[in-house]
N, C-alpha and C positions, 0 to 999 in steps of 0.2 A: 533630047526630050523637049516636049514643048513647055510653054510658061506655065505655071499654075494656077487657077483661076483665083479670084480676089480671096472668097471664104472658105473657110474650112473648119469641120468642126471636131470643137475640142478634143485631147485625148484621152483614150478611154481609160479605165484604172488598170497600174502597171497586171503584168502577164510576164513574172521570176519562178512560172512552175516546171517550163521549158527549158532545160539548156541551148546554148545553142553551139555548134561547132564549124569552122572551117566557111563560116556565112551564114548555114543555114539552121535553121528549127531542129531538133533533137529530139522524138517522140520512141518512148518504149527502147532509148540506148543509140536508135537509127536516125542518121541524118535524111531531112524528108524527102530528098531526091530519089534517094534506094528504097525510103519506103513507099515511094509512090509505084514505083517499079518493081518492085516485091507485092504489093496489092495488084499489079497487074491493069490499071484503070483508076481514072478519076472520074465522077465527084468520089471521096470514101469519108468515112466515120473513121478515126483512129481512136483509140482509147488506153491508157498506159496505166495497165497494170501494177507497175510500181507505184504510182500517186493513187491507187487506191486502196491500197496495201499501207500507205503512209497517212492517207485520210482516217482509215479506221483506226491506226495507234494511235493518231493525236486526242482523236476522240475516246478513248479506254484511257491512255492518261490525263485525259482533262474531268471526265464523268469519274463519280463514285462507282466502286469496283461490280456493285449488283445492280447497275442498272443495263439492260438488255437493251443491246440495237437491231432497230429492223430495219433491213434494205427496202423501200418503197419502190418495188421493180417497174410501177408505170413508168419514173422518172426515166428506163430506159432498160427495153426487156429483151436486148441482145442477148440472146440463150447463153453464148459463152461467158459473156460479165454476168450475168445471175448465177451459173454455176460456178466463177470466182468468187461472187459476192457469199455465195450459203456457204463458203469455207472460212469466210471472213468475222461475219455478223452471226448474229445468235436466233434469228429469223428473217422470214421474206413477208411482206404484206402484198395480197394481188387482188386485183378490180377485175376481175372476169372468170371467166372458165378456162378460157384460153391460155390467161397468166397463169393460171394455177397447172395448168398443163404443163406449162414450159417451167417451173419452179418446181412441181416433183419430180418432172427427166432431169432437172438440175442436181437433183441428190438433197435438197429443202428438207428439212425434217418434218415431217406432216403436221406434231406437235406444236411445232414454232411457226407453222403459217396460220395468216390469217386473211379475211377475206372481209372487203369494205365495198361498197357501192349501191347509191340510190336504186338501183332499178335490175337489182339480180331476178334473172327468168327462173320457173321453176326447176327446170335442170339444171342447171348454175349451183341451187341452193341444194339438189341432191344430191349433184356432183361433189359437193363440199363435204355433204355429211360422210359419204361412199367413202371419199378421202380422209375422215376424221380429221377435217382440219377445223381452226375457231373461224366463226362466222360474226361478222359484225352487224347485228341486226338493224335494221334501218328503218322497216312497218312494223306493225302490226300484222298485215298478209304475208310478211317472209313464215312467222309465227308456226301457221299450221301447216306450212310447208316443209319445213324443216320438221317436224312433228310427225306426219305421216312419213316421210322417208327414213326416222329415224326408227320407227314400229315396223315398217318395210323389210329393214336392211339387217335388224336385229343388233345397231350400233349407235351409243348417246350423240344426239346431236348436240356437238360444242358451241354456243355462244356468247358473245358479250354482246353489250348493247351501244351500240356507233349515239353520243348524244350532242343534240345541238345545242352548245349552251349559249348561256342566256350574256355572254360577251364577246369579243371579238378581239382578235393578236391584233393591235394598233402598230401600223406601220408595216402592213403584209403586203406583198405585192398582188397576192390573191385570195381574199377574206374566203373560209370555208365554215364559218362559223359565227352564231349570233344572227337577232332578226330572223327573217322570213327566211327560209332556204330548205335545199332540196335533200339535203346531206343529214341523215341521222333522226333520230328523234326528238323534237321539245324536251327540255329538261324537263318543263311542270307536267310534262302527260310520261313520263321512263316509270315513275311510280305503280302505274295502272298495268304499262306492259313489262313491267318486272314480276306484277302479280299472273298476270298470265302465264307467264316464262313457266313460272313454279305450279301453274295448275295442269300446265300440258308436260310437267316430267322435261324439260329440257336439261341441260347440260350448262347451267350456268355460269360462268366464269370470272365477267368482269366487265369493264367500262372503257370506251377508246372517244378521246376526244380531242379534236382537228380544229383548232380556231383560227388557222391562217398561213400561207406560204409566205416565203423569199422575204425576209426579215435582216436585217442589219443593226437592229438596235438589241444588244444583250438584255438591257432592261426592260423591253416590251417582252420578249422571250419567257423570260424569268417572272413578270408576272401574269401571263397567261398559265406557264406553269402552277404558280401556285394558287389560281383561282381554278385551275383545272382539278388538283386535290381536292383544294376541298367542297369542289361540287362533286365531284366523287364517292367525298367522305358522306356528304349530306344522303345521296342515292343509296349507299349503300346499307344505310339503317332499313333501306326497304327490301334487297334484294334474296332472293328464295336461298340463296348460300354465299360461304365467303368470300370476298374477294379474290382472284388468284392472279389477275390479270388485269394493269392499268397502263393502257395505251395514253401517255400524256401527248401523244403529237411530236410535232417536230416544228416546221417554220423556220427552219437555221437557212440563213440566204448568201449567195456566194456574191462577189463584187462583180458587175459589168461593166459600170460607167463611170466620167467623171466623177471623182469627190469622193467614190467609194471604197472602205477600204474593207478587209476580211474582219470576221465577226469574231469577238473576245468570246473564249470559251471559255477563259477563267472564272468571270462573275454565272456561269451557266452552270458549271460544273459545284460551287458551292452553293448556289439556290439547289440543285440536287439532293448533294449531300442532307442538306437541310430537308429537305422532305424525305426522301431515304431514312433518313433517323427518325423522323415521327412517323412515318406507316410500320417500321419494326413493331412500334406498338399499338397503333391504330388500324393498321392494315395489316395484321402478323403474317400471312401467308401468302399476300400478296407482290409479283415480280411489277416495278414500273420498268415500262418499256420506251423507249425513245425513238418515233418512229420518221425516217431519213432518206430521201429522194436524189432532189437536187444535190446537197450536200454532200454524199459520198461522191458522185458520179460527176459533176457539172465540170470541176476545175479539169476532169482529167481526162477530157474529151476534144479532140478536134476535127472540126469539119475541113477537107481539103478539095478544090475544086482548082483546075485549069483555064487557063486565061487562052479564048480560043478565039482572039478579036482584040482590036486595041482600037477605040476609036475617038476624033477628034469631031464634038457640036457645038460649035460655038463659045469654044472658048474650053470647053469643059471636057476632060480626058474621061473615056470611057473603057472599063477593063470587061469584055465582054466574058464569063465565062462558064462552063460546061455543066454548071451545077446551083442551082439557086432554090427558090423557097418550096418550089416542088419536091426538096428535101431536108430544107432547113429554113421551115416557116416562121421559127422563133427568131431566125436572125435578120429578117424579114420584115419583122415590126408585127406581124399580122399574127402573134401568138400570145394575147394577154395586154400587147404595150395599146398604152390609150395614147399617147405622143411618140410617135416612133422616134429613136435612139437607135446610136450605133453600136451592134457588140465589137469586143475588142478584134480586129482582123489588121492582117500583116499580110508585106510578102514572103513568106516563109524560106522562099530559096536565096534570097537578094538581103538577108539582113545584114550581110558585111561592105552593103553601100551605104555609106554617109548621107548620099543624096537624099531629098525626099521632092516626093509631087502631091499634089492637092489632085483624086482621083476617086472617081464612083466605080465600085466592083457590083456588076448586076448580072442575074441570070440568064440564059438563055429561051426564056416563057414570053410570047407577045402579051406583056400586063407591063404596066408601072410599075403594079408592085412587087413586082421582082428582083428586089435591092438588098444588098449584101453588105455593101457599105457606100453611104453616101456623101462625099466630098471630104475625107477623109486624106490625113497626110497618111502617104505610102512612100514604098523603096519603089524607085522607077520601075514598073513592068513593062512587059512584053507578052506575043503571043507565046506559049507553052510556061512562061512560070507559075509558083503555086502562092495563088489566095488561098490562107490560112484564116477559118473562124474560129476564135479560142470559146473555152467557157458551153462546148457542144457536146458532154458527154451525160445532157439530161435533155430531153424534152429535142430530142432532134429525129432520126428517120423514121421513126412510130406516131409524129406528134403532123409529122407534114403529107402533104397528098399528093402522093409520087405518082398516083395515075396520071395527075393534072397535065394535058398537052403529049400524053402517050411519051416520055422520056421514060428512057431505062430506071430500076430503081438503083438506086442507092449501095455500095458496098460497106459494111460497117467489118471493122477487124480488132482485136486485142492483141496490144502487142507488152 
């Protein structure tokens, strides 16, 4: 192998959700040489079943025992993982028609979904009532939309009301809340369209509020949460019937980089409790729900791609290979990161070499930016071994633009 070039950058936060065996990476029980060969084709999505399965207990013994989780299926709307997820969690939350599609073929309970997004079409929102599922209202014009489909169809349309409050999850990697934005309603204007709710006979329910993604700090978490109550508490002196439904969010963030490590659930799980115990009596009939994307899904995902090229430019080792942002745009840089970072990647067949190389794994797309990992210590490759991206089982082949440069799509499987 050749020399190493002079830099390389840091390494990423440890990756102990894998075993590994006989060298290699270990997903779903399968060492990833047979699983690559059981998929039949590289780039794939692996996603292992058992660490999702182990994600949701941690989370039911860390949370008080009434508090309800919802699978946030954009995070990743592989039909087969939703329909393991609605055996898992207590609801599904879906952004489209489409989701909500793939979430009742799932076996969803119609009751326990819900339904969020800026800019639902009118069929979208009659879709939802047809489905009798909760709608998370976002205008004003969803209003008499849902209202005439619900006099239509001779069934209540279910809603809560999606609000923007008036602060923001500090230390999110993607604020959804507070200030100007496109998501939910002003807090100081829910009063006005809570009274409407109740003049058009809707199906009242409750409040869902999102102040921000991919969090690492328990304490930002925990008091988003409780400024989330009791803007809740405040709104719902207004609303046309009881509470029955309070979506606090989610923002629980999994580790990628240097320095980071996985998030305390401890201090989470007792800020809970603590509101659990005052809605029994301020909110008697209302379920808080905990609403989770990334989080279930992220650790227990891996993107696997082939090295179809090994090349030497000046110094600098190049792992050319068969899969890149054209299906895994977030590990790419070009999904959210304002300073591109490296996610955690390995060579997943070659981990019982000692050796390491200073080495860039990039895609196969005529762009730059089609970098998978850059100047990164790896196990010496070659053409045919497997680049592993850890940390890929959210936000990965629904989130990237596989048409890009006419490449095949993507194989995603559950093992």
């Amino acid at each position: 192998m050749n020399e190493p070039i002079p830099r390389a950058v840091p390494v990423h936060a440890p990756m102990d959700q894998f075993p590994v065996r006989d060298g290699e990476l270990v997903v779903g029980g399968e060492r990833l040489s047979l699983l690559a060969a059981r998929v039949g084709a590289t780039p794939f999505y692996a996603v292992d079943r058992g660490l999702l399965r182990r994600r949701v207990a941690e989370l039911r013994a860390a949370l008080p025992a009434g508090v309800k989780l919802h699978y946030a299926m954009k995070a990743n709307p592989m039909p087969a993982l939703v329909a393991f997820m609605a055996g898992l969690v207590d609801g599904i939350d879906v952004a489209s028609g489409g989701e909500l599609k793939v979430a009742l073929d799932a076996g969803a309970d119609a009751a326990e979904v819900s339904f969020a997004g800026p800019g639902k079409r009118d069929a979208e929102l009659r879709q939802a009532v047809a489905a009798r599922v909760l709608v998370n209202v976002e205008s004003e014009r969803e209003l008499a939309v849902l209202a005439a489909a619900a006099a239509e169809f001779g069934v209540p349309a279910r809603v809560a009301v999606r609000v923007n409050p008036d602060f923001e999850l500090k230390g999110s990697g993607m604020r959804m809340g507070g200030g100007a934005k496109q998501f939910g309603v002003d807090a100081d204007r829910v009063p006005a369209l809570l009274a409407r709710i109740g003049e058009l006979g809707l199906a009242f329910e409750g409040f869902h509020l999102f102040a921000g993604s991919q969090n690492l700090r328990a304490e930002a978490i925990c008091e988003a949460q409780r400024q989330s109550y009791e803007l809740a508490l405040r709104l719902a002196a207004h609303a046309p019937a009881p509470l029955r439904f309070l979506n606090l969010g989610g923002g629980f963030g999994i580790p990628y980089f240097p320095g980071e490590t996985r998030l305390d659930l401890a201090p989470i799980g007792a800020n809970l409790q603590a509101l659990a115990e005052r809605a029994r009596t301020e909110l008697p009939e209302a379920s808080l729900v905990i609403e989770l994307g990334r989080y279930f899904v992220g650790e227990a995902g891996v993107y696997v791609t082939r090295v179809v090229d090994r090349k030497l430019s000046r110094g600098q080792v190049f792992l050319v290979c068969d899969g890149g942002l054209n299906h895994h745009l977030a590990a790419s840089g070009n999904f959210g990161q304002v300073v591109r970072k490296n996610y955690p990647v390995t060579v997943g067949n070659r981990l019982g070499d000692e050796a390491r190389e200073t080495a860039t794994a990039v895609g196969p797309l005529c762009t730059p930016l089609d970098l998978l990992a850059d100047r990164m210590s790896l196990p010496p490759a070659d053409v045919g071994d497997l680049v592993v991206v850890f940390q890929s089982g959210a936000y990965g082949a629904s989130a990237s633009p596989q048409a890009f440069l006419g490449h095949a799509p993507v194989t995603e499987v559950l093992v």
